[in-house]
N, CA, C and O atoms as CSV, one atom per row, in Angstrom:
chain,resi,resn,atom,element,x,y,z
A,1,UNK,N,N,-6.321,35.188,2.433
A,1,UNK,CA,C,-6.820,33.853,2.595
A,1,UNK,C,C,-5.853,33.072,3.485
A,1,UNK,O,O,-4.657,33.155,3.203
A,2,UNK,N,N,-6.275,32.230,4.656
A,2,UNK,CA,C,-5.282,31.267,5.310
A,2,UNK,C,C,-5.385,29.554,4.943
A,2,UNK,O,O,-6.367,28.842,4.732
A,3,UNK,N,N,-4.362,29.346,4.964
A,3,UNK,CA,C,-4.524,27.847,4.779
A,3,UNK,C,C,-4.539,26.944,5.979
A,3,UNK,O,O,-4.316,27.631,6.976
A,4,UNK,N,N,-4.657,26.085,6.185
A,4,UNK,CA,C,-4.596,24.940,7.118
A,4,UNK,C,C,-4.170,23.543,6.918
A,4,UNK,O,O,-4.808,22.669,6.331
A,5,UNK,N,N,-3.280,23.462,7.349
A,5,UNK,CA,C,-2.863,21.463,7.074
A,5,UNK,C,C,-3.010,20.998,8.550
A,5,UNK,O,O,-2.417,21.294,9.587
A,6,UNK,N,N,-4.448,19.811,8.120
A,6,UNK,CA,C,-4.534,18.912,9.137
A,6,UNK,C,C,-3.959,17.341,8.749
A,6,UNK,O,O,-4.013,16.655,7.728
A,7,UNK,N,N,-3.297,17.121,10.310
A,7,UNK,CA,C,-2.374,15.675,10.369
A,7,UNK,C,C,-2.835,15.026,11.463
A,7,UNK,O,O,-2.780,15.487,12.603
A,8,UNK,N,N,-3.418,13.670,11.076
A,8,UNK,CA,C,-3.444,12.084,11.708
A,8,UNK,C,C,-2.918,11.329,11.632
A,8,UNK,O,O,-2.626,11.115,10.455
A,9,UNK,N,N,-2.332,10.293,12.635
A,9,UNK,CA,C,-1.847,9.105,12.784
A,9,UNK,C,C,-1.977,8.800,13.300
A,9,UNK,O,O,-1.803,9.484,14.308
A,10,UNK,N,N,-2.553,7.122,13.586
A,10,UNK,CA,C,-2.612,6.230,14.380
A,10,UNK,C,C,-2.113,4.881,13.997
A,10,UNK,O,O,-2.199,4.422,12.858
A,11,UNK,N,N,-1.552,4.235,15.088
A,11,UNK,CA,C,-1.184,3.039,15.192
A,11,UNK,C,C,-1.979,2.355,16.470
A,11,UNK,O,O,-2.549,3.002,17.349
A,12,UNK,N,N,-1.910,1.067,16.403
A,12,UNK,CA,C,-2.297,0.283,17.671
A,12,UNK,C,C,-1.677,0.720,18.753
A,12,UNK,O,O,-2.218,0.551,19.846
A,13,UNK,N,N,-0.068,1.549,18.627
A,13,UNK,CA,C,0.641,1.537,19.711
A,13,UNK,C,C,-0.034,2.930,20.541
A,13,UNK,O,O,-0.283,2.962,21.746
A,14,UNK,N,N,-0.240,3.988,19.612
A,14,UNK,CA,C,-0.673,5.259,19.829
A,14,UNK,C,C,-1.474,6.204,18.821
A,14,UNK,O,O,-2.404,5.647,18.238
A,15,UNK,N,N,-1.310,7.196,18.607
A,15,UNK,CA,C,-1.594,8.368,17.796
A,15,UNK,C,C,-1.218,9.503,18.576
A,15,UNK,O,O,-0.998,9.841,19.740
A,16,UNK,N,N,-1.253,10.093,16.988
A,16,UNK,CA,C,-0.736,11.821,16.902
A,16,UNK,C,C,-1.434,12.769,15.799
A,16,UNK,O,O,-1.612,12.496,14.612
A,17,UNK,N,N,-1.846,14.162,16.605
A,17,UNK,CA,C,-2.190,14.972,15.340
A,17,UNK,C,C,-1.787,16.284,15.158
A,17,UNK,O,O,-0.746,16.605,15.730
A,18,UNK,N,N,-2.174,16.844,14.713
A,18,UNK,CA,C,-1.287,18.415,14.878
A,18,UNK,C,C,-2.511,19.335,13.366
A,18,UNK,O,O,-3.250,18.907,12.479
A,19,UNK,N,N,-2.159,20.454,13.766
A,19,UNK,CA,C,-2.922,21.638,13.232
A,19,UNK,C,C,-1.975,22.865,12.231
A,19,UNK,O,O,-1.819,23.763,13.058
A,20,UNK,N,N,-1.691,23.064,11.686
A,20,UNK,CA,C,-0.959,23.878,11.039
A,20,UNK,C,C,-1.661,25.130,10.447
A,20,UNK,O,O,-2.097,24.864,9.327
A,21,UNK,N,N,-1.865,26.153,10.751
A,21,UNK,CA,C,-2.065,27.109,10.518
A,21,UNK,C,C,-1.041,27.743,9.063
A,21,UNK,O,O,0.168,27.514,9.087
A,22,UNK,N,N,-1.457,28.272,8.250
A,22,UNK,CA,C,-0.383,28.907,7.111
A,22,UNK,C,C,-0.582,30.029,7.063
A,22,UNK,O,O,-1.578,30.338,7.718
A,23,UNK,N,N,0.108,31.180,6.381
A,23,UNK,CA,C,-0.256,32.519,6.425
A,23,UNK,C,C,-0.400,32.456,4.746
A,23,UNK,O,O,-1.239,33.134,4.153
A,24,UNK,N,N,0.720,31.367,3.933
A,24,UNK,CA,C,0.542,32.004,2.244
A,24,UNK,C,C,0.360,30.333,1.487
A,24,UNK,O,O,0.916,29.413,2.086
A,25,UNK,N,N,-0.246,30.076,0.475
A,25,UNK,CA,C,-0.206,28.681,0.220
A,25,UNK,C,C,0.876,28.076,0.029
A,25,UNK,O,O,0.941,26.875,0.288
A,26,UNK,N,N,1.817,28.674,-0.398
A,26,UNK,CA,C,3.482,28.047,-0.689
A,26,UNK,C,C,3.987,27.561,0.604
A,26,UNK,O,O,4.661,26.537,0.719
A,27,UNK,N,N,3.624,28.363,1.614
A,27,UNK,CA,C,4.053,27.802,3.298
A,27,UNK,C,C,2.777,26.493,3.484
A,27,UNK,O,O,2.880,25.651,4.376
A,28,UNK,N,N,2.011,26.501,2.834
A,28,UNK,CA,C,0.951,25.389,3.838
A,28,UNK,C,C,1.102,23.993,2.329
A,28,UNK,O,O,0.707,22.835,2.466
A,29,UNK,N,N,1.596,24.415,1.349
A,29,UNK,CA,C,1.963,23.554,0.306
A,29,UNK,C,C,3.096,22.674,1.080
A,29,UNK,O,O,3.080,21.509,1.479
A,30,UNK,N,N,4.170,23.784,1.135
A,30,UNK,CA,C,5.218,22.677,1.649
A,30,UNK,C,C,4.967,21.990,3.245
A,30,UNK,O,O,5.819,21.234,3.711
A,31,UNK,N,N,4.040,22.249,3.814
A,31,UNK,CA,C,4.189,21.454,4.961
A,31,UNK,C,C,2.936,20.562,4.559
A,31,UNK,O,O,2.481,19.921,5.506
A,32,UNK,N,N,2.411,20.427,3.571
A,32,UNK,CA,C,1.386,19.380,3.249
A,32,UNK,C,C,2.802,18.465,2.505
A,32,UNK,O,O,3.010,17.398,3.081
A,33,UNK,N,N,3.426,18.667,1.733
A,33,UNK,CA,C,4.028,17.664,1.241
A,33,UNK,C,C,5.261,17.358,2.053
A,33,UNK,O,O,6.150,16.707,1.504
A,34,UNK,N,N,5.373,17.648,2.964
A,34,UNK,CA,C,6.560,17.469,4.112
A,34,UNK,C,C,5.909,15.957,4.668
A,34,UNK,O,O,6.300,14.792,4.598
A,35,UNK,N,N,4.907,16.524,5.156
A,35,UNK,CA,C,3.746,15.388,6.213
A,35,UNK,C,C,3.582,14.569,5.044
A,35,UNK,O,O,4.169,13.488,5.087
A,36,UNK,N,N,2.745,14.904,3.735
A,36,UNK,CA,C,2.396,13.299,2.767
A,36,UNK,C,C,3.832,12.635,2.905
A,36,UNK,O,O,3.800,11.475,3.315
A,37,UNK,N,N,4.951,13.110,2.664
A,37,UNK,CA,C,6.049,12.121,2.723
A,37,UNK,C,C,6.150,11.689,3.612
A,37,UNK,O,O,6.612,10.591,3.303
A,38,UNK,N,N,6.006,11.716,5.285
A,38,UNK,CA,C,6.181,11.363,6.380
A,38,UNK,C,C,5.138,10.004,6.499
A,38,UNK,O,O,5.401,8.993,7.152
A,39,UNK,N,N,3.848,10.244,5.677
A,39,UNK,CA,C,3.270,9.092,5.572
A,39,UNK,C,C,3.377,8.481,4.673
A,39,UNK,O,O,2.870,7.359,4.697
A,40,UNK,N,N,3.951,8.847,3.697
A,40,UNK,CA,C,4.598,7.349,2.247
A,40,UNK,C,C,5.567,6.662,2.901
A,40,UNK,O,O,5.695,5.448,2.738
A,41,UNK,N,N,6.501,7.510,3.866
A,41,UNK,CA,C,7.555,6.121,4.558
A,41,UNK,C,C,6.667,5.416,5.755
A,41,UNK,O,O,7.332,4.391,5.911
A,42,UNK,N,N,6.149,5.371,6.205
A,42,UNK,CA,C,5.039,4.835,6.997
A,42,UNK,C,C,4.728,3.345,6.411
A,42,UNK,O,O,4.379,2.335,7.021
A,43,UNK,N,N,5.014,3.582,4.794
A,43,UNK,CA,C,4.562,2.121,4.155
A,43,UNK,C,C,5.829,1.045,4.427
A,43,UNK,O,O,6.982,1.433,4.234
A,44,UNK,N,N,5.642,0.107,4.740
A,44,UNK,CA,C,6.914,-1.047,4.491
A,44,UNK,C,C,6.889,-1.004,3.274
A,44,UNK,O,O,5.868,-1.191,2.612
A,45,UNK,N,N,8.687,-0.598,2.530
A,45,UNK,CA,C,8.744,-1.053,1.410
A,45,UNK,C,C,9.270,-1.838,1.144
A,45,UNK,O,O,9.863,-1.920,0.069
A,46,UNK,N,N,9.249,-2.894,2.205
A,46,UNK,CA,C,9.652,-4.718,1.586
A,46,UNK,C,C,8.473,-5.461,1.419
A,46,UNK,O,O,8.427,-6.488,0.743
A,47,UNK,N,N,7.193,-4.802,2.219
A,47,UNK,CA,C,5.948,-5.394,1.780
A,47,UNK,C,C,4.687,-4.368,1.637
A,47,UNK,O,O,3.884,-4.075,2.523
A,48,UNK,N,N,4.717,-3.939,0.410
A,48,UNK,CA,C,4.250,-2.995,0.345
A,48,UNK,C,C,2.051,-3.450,0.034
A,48,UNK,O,O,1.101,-2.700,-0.190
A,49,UNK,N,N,2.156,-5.068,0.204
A,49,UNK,CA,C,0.884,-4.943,0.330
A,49,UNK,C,C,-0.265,-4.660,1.339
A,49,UNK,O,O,0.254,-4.351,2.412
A,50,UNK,N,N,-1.672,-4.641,1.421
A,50,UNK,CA,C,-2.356,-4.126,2.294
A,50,UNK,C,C,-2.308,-2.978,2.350
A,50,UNK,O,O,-2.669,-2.645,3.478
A,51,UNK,N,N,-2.100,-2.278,1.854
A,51,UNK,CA,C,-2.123,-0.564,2.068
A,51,UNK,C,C,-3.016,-0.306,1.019
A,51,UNK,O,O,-3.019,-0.744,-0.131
A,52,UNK,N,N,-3.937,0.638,1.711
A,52,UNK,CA,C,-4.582,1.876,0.635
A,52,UNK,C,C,-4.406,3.149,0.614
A,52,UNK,O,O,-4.520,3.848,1.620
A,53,UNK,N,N,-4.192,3.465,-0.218
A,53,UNK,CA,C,-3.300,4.944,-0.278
A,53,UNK,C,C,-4.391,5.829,-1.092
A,53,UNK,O,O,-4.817,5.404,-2.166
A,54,UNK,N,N,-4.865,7.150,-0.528
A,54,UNK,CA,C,-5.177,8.250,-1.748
A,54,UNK,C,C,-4.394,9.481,-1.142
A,54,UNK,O,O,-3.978,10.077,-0.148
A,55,UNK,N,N,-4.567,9.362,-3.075
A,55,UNK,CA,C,-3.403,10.692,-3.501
A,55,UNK,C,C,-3.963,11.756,-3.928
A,55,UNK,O,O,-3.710,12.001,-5.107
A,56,UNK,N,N,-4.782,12.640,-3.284
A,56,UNK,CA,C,-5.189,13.554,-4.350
A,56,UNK,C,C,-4.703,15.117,-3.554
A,56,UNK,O,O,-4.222,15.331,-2.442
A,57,UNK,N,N,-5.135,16.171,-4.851
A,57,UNK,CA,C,-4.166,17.189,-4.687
A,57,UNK,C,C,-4.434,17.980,-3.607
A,57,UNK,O,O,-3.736,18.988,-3.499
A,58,UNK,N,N,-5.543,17.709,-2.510
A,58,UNK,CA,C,-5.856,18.326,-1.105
A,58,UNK,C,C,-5.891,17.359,-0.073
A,58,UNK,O,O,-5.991,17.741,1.092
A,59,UNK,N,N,-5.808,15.898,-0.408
A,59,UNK,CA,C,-5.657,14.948,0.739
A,59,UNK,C,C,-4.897,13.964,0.064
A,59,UNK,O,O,-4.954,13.664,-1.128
A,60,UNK,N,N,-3.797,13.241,1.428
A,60,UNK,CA,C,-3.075,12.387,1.705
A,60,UNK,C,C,-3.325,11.225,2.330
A,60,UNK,O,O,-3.174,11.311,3.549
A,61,UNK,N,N,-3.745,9.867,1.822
A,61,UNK,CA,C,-4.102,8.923,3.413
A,61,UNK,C,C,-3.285,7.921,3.221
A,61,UNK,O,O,-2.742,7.660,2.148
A,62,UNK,N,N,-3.176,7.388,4.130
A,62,UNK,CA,C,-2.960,5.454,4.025
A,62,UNK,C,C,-3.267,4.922,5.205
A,62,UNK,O,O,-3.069,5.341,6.345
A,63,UNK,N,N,-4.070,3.382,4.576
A,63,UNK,CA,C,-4.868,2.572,5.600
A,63,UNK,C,C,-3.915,1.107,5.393
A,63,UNK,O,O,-3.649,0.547,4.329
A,64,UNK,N,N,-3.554,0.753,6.647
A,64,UNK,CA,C,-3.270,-0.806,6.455
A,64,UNK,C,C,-3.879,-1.488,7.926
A,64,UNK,O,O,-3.409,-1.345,9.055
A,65,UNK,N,N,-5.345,-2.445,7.416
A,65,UNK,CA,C,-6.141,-2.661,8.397
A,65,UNK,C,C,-5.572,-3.609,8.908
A,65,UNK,O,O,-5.723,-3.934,10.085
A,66,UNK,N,N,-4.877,-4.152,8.138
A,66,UNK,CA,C,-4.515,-5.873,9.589
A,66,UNK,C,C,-2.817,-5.083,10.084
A,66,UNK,O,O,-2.007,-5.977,10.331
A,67,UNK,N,N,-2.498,-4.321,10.171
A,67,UNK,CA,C,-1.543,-3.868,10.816
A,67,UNK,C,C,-1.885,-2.807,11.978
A,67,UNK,O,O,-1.202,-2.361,12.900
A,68,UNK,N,N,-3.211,-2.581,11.567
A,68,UNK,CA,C,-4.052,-1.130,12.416
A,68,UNK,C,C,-3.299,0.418,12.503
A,68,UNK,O,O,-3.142,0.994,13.579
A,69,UNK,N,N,-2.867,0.982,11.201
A,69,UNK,CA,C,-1.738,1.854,10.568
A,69,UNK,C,C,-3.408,2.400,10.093
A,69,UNK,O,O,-4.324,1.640,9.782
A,70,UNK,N,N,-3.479,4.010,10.149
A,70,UNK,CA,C,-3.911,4.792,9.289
A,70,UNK,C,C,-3.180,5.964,9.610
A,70,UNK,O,O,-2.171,5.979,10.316
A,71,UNK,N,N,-3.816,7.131,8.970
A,71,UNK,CA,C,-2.892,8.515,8.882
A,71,UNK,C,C,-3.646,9.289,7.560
A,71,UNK,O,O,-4.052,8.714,6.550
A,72,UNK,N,N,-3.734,10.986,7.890
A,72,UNK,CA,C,-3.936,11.009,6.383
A,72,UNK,C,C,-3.581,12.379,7.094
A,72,UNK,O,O,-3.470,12.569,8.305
A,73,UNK,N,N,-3.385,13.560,5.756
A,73,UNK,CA,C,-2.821,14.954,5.389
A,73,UNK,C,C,-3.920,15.478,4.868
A,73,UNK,O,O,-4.526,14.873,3.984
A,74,UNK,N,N,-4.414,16.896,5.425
A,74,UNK,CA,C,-5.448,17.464,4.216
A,74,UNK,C,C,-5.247,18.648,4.211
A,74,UNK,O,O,-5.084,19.080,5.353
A,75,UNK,N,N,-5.162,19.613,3.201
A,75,UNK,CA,C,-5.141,20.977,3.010
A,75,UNK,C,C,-6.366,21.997,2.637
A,75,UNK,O,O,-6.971,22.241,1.593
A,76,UNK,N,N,-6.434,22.413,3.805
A,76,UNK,CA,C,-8.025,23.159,4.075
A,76,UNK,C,C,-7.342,24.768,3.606
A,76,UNK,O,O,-6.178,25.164,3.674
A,77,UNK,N,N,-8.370,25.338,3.207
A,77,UNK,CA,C,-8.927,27.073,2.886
A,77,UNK,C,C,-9.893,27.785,3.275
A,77,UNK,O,O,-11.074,27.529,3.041
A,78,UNK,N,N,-9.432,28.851,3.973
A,78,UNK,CA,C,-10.175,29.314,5.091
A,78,UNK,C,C,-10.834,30.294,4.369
A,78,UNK,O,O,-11.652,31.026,4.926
């Protein structure tokens, strides 16, 4: 079985995405929770309002619309 972690981000300034291919789930585990952390610091944590965040155990997102910030992590099975 292969795994896949797909990654989005956008800002007003730009965006970025990337494709991750895995060969075993422990390799596509840790680069799903590498990337969800890359988007939990994404949040200001001096103002942590306006954000919507889901957490669940195959996808990662966060939206902050009046800043124009989204991004999300998902772990696909091939």
């Amino acid at each position: 079985m292969k795994y896949r972690v797909v990654f989005e981000y956008q800002t007003e300034d730009g965006a970025m995405s990337d494709v991750y291919n895995c060969k075993d789930e422990q390799a596509a585990s840790d680069k799903f929770a590498e990337l969800c952390d890359m988007l939990e610091h994404s949040i200001d944590p001096t103002d942590p309002t306006g954000w919507e965040v889901v957490d669940e155990p195959d996808l990662y997102s966060v939206i902050n619309r009046e800043e124009g910030i989204c991004g999300y992590v998902r772990l696909l099975e091939d």
